[in-house]
N, C-alpha and C positions, 0 to 999 in steps of 0.2 A: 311526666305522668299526666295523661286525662281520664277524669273518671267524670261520668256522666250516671245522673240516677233520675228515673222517672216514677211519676205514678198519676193514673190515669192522662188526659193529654198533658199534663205538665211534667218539662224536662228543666233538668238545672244540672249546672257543672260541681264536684266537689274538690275542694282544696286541700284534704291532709289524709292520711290512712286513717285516721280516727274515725273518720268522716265515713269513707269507704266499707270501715267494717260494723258500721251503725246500722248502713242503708241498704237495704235491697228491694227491688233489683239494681243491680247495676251493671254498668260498662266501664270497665278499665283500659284503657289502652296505653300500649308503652313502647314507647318509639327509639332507640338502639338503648336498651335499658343500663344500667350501671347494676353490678351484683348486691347492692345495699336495696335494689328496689325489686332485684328478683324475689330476695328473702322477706321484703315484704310481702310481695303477692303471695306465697307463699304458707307465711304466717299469716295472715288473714283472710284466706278463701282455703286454708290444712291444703293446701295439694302436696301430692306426693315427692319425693323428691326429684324420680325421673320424669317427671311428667313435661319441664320445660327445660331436658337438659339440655336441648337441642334449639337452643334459643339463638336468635341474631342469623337467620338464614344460613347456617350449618346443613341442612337436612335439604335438598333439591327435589326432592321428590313427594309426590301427596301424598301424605297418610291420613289414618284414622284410627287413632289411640282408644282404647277405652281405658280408666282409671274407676278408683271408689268411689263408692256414691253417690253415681249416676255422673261423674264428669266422664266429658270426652274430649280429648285433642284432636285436634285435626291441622295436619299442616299444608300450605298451599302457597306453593312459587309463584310467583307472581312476574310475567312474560315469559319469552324463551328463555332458555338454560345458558348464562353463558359468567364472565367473573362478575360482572354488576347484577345480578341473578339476586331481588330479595324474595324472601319467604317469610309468610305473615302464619305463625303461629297463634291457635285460636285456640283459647278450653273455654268449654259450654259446663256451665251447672248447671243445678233447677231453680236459682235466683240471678245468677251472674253469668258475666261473659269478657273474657281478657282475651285480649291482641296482643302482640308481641311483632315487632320488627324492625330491621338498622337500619329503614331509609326512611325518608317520609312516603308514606300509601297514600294517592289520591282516592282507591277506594273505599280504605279507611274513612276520611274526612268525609265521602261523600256520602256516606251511610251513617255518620253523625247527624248530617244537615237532614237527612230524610225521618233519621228519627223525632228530630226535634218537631218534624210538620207531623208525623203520621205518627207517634206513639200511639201504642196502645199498651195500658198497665194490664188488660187479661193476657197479653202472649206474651210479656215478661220476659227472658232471654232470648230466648227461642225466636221473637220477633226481630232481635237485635241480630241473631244470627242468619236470620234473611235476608237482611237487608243488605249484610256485608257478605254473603254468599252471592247476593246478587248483584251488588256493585263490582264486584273480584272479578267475575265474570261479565261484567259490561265493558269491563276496562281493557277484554280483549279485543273489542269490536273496531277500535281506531288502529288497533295495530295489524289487524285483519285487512282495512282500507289503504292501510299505506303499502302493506306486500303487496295486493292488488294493483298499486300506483307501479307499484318496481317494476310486476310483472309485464304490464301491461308496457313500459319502456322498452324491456329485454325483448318484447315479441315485435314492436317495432325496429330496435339494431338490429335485429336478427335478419332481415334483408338486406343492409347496407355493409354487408362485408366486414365483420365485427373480428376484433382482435381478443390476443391473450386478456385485455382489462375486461372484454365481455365476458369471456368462460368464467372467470376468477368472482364478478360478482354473479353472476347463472349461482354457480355452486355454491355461490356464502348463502342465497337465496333461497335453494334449495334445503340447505344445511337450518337455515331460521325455521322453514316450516316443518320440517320432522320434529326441530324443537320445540316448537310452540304447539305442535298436534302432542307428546309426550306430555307436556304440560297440563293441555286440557284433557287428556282423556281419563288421564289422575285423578284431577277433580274429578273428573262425573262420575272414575267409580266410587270418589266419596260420596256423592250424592248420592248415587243409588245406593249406597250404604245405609246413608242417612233416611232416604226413602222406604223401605225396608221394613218387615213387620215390628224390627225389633227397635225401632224408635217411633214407633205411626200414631202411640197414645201420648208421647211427649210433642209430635208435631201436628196434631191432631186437626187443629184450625188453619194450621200454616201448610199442610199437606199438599193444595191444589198449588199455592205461589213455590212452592220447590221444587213442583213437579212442574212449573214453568222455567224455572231458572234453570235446570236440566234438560227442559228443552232448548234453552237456546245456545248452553254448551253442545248438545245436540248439531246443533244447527252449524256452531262455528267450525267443529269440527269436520262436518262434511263439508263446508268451506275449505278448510285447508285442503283435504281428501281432492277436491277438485283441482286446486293450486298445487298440490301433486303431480296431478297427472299431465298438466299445463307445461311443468317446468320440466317435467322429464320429457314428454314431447318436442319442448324447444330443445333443450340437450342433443335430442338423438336427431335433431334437420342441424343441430350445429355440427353435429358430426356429421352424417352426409354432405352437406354442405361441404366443409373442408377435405371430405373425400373426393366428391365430385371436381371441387380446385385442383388440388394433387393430380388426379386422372386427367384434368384438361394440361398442364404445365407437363407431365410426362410425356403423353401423346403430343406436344409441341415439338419437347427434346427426341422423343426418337424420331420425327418426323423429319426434321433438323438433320440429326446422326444418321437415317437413314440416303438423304438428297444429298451428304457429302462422300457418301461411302464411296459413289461410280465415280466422282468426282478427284476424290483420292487417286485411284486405281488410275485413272487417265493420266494424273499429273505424276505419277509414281513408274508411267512405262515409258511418258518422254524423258522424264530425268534419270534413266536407266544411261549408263555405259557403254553403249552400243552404236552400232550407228544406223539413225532413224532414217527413212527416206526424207521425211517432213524436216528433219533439221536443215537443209542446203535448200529448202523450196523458199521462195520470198514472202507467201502467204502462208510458211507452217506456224508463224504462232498463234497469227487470226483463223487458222485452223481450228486448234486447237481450243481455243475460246468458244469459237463457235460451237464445237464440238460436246465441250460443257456445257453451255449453254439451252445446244438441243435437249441433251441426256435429263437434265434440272426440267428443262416443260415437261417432257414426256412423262417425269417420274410424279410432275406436280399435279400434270392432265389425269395421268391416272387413279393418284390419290381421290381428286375430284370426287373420280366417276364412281368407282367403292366407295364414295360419303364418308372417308376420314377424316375428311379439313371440312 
């Protein structure tokens, strides 16, 4: 458990619940909690009992809870959807503000360290819930850069004649960004929940800064929206591609099956049971050869001149 209490620029950390429920405002945070410290937070900010049933990254998807008065949950995954998938469970009162999650949050920590420079004791949770709404959402911007890095590898294989390991990570690729757009678009519609007449006198001062941090969910999202359409594009030249292979390896083989056909037939009427003239001549078998021979140019001269080879 970290509990953090401020008033006006000065922040300090507190040590015991006793502490915590003296002081307000505050920040609680609780990182893969134990069920003796849920029931604390619990009995000492009266929340409801469902309010944090959904604790320890159970719930993948963003919500926006409302509970009694005046708290709100809100929950928010934190990256793409996958089994290491944490989710930071957040309730806002009108003096406090707890976090909840199993892993450690670097944009938890990061919005501690901002509060400790930038408190301010007039915006009281509300401020606190900025700060971590918009560290949450910065945290996507490295992993926004590194798809970027993927992508930009795959568009280069993508000339060199790429195998089954190219499609396989193409698609994992693909698969990351659908999850990480489902992720953020969650958020923003808590945000624009948040933004909303029906909280605008509780965010009153903080309005313009949440209406920035929705803008750069904004922004990330038509990021991926682009890395979209990038990575379905490369998909559908990597199928061409390998269609266009296929088309060139067929038309080899019937070209092949086709220059042996007359070639069969030829060697299939001297080795008939009969009796050839060419058998008894001295030069029927360099005949014969020859004979192949010519048939193979002309079928190959031909090809040529119709621009099939």
């Amino acid at each position: 458990m970290r509990a953090i209490a401020w008033r006006g620029p000065r922040v300090r950390e507190l040590e015991s619940w006793q502490q915590v429920s003296c002081v307000r405002p505050v920040w609680v945070d609780l990182a893969r909690p134990e069920e003796a410290e849920l029931s604390a937070v619990r009995r000492v900010f009266a929340l409801p009992p469902l309010l944090l049933q959904e604790h320890a990254g159970q719930r993948h998807r963003a919500l926006l809870r409302e509970g009694p008065q005046g708290m709100v949950a809100l929950t928010l995954p934190l990256g793409a959807l996958d089994a290491d998938t944490d989710v930071l469970e957040v309730v806002w009162g009108e003096d406090f503000l707890l976090s909840v999650h199993r892993k450690p949050a670097p944009c938890v920590a990061a919005a501690a360290r901002r509060l400790a420079r930038e408190a301010q004791g007039r915006a009281g949770a509300a401020f606190s819930l900025y700060l971590l709404l918009d560290e949450a959402v910065e945290a996507a911007f490295p992993e926004l850069d590194q798809l970027q890095e993927t992508i930009f590898q795959l568009e280069g294989e993508l000339a060199s004649r790429p195998g089954r390991e190219f499609l396989t990570r193409l698609f994992h690729t693909r698969r990351h960004v659908l999850q990480l757009r489902r992720v953020l678009a969650g958020q923003r519609q808590v945000l624009s929940r948040l933004l909303s007449d029906a909280y605008r006198h509780r965010l009153a001062e903080l309005h313009p800064y949440m209406e920035d941090v929705h803008d750069h969910l904004s922004l990330a999202l038509e990021t991926l929206d682009s890395f979209h359409e990038v990575l379905s594009s490369t998909v559908e030249s990597y199928m061409s591609s390998a269609s266009n292979r296929l088309n060139q390896i067929m038309k080899t083989l019937t070209i092949l099956a086709t220059v042996m056909m007359p070639l069969t037939l030829i060697t299939g009427i001297y080795g008939m049971n009969f009796r050839i003239p060419e058998v008894r001549w001295a030069y029927g078998y360099y005949y014969s050869l020859g004979l192949m021979a010519a048939v193979t140019l002309m079928m190959l001269l031909y090809f040529r001149s119709r621009r099939w080879i």
